[in-house]
KETI-854559 format. One record per residue (C-alpha): x, y, z. Coordinates in steps of 0.02 Angstrom, whole numbers, padded with zeros to 5 digits, always signed. Each point is the difference from the previous one (the first is absolute). Layout:
# KETI-854559
XYZ...
# end
This chain:
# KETI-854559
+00012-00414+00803-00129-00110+00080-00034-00110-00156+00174-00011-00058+00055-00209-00037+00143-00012+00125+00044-00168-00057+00054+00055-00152+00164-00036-00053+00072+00096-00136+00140-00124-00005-00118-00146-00031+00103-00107+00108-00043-00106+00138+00104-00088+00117-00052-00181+00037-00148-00010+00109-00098+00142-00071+00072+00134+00115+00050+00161-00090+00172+00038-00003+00075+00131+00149-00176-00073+00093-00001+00000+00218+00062-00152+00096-00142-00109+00050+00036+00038+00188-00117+00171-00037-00158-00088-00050-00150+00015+00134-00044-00125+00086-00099-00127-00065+00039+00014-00194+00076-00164-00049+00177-00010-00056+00055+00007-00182-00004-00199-00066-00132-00040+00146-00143-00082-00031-00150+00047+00090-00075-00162+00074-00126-00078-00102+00041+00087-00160+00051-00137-00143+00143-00006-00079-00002+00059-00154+00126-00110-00112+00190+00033-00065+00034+00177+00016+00146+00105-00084+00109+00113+00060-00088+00147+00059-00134-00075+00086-00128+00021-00143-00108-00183-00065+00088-00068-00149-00107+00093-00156-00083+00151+00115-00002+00159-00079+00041+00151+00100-00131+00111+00058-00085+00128-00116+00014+00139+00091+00180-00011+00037+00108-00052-00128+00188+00021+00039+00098+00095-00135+00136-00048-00087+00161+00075+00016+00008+00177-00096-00183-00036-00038-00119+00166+00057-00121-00064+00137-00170+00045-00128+00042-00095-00121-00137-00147-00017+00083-00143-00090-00138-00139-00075+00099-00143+00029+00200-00039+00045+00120-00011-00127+00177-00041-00007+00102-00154+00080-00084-00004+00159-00184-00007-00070-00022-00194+00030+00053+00022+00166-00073+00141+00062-00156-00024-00115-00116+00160-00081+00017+00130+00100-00188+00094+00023-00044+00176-00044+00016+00130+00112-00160+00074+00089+00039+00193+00061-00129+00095+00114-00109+00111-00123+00065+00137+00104+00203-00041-00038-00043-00045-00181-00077+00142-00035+00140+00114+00072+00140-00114-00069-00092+00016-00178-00026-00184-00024-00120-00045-00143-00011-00119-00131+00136-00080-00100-00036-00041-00132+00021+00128-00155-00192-00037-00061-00060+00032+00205+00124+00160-00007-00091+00100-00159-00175-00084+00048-00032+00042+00195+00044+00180-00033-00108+00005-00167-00144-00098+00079+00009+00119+00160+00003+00175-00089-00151-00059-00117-00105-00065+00162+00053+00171+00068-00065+00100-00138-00168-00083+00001+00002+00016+00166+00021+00205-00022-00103+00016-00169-00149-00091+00134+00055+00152+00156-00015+00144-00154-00178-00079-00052-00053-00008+00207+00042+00196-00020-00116+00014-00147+00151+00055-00141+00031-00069-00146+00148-00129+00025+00062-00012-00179-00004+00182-00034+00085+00030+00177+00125-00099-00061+00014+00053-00149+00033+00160+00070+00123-00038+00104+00107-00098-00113-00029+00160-00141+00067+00117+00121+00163-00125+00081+00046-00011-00167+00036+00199-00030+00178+00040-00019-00009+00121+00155-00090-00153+00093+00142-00134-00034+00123+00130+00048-00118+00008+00169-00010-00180+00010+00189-00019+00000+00063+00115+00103-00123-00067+00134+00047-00169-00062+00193+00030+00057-00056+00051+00200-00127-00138+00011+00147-00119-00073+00126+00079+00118-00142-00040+00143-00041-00161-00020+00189-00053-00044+00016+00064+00195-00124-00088+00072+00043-00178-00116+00167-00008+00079-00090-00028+00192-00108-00114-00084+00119-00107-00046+00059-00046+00154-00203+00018+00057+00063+00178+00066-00138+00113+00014+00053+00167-00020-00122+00105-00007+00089+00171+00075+00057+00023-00199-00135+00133-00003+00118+00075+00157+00169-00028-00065-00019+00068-00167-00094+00162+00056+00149+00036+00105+00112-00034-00092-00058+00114-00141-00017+00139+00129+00155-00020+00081+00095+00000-00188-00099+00121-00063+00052+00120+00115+00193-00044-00009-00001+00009-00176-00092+00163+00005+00145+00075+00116+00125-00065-00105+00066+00049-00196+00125-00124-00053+00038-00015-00190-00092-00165-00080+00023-00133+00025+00048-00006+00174-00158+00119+00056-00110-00116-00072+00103-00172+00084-00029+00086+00154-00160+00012+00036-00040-00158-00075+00121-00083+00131-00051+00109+00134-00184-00070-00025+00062-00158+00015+00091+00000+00139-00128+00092+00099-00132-00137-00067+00125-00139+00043+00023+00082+00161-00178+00005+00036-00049-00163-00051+00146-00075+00108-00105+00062+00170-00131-00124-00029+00130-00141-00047+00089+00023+00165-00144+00006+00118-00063-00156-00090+00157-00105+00040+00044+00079+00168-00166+00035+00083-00101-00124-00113-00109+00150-00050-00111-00028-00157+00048+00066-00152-00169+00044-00040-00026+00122+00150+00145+00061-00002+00007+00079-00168-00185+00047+00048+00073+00090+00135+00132+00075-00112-00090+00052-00128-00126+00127+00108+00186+00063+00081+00070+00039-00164-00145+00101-00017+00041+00091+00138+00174+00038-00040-00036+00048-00175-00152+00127+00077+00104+00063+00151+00150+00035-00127-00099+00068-00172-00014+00165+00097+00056+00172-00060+00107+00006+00168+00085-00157-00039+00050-00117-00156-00147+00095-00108-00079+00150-00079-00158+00097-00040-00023+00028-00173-00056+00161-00047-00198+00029-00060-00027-00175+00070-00025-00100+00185+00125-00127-00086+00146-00039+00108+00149-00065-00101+00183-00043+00024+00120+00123-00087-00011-00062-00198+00146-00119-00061+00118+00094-00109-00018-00045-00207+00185-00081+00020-00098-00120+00124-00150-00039-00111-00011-00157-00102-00102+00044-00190-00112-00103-00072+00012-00155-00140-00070+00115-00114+00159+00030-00111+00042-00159+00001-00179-00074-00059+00000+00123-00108+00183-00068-00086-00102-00162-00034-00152+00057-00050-00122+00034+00144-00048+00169+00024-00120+00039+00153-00052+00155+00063+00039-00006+00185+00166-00042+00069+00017-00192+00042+00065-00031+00186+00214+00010-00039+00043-00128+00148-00126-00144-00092+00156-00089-00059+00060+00005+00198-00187-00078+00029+00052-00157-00130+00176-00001+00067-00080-00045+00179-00121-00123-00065+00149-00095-00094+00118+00004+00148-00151-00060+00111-00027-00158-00100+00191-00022-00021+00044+00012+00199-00170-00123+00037+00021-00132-00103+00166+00000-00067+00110+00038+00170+00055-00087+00156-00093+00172+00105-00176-00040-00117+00014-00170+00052+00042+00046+00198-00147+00109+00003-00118-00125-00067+00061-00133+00123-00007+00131+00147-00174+00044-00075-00065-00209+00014+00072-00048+00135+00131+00096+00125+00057-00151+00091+00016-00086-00159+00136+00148-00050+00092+00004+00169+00008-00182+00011+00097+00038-00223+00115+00127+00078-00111+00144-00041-00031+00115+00140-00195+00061-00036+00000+00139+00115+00131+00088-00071-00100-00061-00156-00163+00106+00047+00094+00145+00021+00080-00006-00157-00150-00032-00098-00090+00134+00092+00164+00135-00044-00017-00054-00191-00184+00020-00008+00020+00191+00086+00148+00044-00119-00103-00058-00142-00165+00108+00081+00110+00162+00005+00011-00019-00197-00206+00025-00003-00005+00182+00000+00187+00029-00093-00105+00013-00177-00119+00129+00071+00138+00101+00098+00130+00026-00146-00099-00024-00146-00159+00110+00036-00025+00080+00169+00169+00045+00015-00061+00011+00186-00084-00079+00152-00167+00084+00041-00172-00035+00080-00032-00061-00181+00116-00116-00018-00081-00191-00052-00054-00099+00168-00069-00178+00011+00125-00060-00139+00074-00143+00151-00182-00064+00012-00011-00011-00177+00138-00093-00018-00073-00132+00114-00151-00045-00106+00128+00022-00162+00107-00141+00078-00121-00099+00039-00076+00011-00179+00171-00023-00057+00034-00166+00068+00158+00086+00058+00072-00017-00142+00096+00139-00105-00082-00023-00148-00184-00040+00067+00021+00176+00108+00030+00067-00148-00155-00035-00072-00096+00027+00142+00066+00179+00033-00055+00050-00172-00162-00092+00011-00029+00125+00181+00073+00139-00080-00099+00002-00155-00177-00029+00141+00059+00150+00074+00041+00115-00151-00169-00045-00061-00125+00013+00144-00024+00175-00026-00084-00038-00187-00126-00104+00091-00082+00178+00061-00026+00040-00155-00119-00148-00046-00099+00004+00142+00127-00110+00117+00055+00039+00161+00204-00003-00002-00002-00095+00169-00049-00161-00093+00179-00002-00041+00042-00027+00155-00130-00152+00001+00090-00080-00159+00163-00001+00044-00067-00102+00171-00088-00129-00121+00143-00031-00097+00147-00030+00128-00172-00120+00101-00006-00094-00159+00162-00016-00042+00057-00047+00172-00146-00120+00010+00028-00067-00180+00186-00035+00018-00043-00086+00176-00116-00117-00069+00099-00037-00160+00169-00039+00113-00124-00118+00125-00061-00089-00186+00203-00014-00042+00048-00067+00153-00151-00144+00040+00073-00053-00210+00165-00022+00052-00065-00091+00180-00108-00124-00113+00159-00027-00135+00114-00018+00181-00131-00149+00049+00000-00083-00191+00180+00000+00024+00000-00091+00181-00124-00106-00080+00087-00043-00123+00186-00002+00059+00026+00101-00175+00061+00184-00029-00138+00048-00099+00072+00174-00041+00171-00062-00050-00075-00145-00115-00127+00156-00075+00155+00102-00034+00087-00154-00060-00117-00020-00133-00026+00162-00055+00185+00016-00062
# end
């Protein structure tokens, strides 16, 4: 990537002299750059240095702080701890592009910043929307009201979830590039396909349940993966963006899935309709709904709840496990920052892109698995579309985070499920579409601004601690206990 920090090193080791480790021999400098330890004439000299070529006391540059070993590459320490810390002195906080930080899901902190940016943002986005519904001449409170009357039904929240699990799904997809700053944006592609392609093999098969049901799940997978994996190769071997080539992808997918929906082919008419469907999936194929088992504790809805939600959770769990809590999270994060930085650990970030590009297509094909085998039963010209795009803005909301997704596929899902309610007062439905725009703005915006706040803090508490030749933070915690 053109912005990455190539002198990163994840390591945080440097050999005497300042040169990073595995570096070129001298010999290949151009002409005219001085060599390492020469002076350029005039310049004075600048006192006792130590090891490493830094002035006795300098703190390392903001923008690229150097790890520490089995330390992820976002983390933004306030101030060096540990044996070395009179040494080395306070290390600064990092400063990430807006761009990378807001892919990466950096934010704030602190617990207090963590419950208060997202509060402050949803309330600045509500006035912000009651102020749109007023331009329109409606009533905002009793729009509201409305809407949150009619989310609230029992056949609403069993709306709300079921589109709740493929937004999750989505934006669980598209989270995975962004970790790594991998925009995938062919998820809309790879899960369409991947549907189709399943649908229509478990239509032409009957095998007893389970292994009808295992089946086309991991057939939409694979063809997801699959798909997914074009766009990581040309990236790594042809240097092709990621971006336009899961553009590209997406509009062929939708070729392929209109060429092969076709009576004469993979398809077929249903009769009294224009409908073109896949043969149906057999019951023994079919996944039923939670409503038995809500029912054994209590909850009794009147629409069948999405069967495959507890395979939604089960993703978001292993997604937060494998990022944060493995050595492949931690090689896709340090690919992500800085790709030099990860060749120069042992990692090898192509084969890194690819990778990350498989996982987030095998995790796309699971987007249509709750619609296929829990209520279409089929793939037809009404099967859900947009859901990948979706899943972008839900991300984003999300912080890329399992649990903030969470709340911000609900939050979209419950918009959705109640923009037709707004017709009924007087409210054109569209200004849905308007809200949900105002919210991820503001939240995006608010998070920014609250992370820029955090970070000049910790620069001014890095300064008091030069200053001062004290470790402010550890002499705070000190007294504290």
């Amino acid at each position: 990537m053109s912005d990455e920090r190539k002198d990163l090193d994840p390591a945080g080791e440097e050999p005497a002299g300042g040169e990073p480790a595995g570096a070129a021999p001298q010999g290949d400098k151009p002409s005219g750059e001085k060599p390492s330890g020469e002076k350029p004439s005039g310049e004075k000299p600048s006192g006792d240095k130590p090891s490493g070529g830094e002035p006795a006391g300098a703190a390392p540059p903001a923008d690229v702080p150097a790890p520490r070993p089995g330390e992820a590459p976002e983390s933004e320490p306030s101030g060096a701890t540990g044996p070395d810390a009179k040494a080395s002195g306070p290390v600064e906080p990092e400063t990430v592009p807006s761009w990378k930080a807001m892919l990466r899901g950096l934010g704030p902190r602190g617990l207090g910043l963590k419950i208060g940016a997202p509060v402050l943002a949803l309330l600045i986005s509500l006035g912000i929307t009651m102020i749109l519904l007023r331009i329109t001449g409606a009533d905002p409170v009793s729009s509201i009201q409305s809407m949150v009357d009619y989310g609230t039904t029992e056949n609403s929240i069993v709306d709300i979830l079921n589109r709740a699990t493929r937004y999750y799904l989505s934006a669980v997809a598209v989270a995975i590039g962004f970790r790594m700053a991998l925009l995938n944006i062919g998820v809309d592609g790879q899960y369409r396909l991947a549907a189709f392609l399943a649908a229509a093999l478990g239509g032409a098969l009957a095998l007893p349940a389970p292994l009808g049901q295992m089946l086309t799940i991991i057939a939409a997978m694979v063809v997801g993966g699959l798909w997914a994996a074009i766009a990581g190769v040309l990236k790594v071997t042809r240097g092709v963006s990621e971006v336009l080539s899961t553009i590209m992808l997406n509009a062929i997918a939708t070729g392929l899935i209109a060429y092969l929906l076709n009576d004469k082919r993979l398809a077929e008419v249903r009769p009294g309709s224009n409908n073109v469907a896949t043969p149906q999936i057999p019951e023994s194929g079919r996944v039923g709904g939670l409503n038995g088992l809500l029912s054994s504790i209590g909850i009794d809805l009147p629409g069948d709840v999405y069967g495959l939600l507890p395979l939604a959770i089960l993703v978001g769990v292993v997604f937060w496990v494998v990022i944060n809590h493995t050595r492949f999270g931690f090689d896709l994060k340090v690919s992500g920052l800085s790709p030099s930085a990860a060749q120069a650990s042992g990692v090898n970030a192509r084969r890194m892109i690819v990778y990350t590009m498989v996982a987030s297509g095998v995790v796309a094909g699971l987007i249509g698995m709750p619609e296929l085998l829990g209520a279409s039963y089929e793939y037809s010209l009404n099967f859900p579309a947009g859901l990948g795009f979706t899943g972008i803005t839900v991300a984003l909301l999300g912080r890329n985070h399992p649990a903030g997704i969470a709340l911000a596929a609900l939050l979209f899902a419950f918009l959705d499920q109640t923009s037709d309610v707004l017709q009924e007062v007087d409210v054109p439905k569209e200004i849905v579409g308007v809200m949900q725009g105002v919210v991820v703005l503001t939240v995006v915006i608010v998070y920014e601004l609250v992370r820029r706040w955090e970070i000049r803090r910790q620069q001014r508490a890095v300064a008091a601690e030069l200053a001062t030749g004290h470790d402010l933070a550890r002499e705070a915690a000190g007294s504290a206990s």
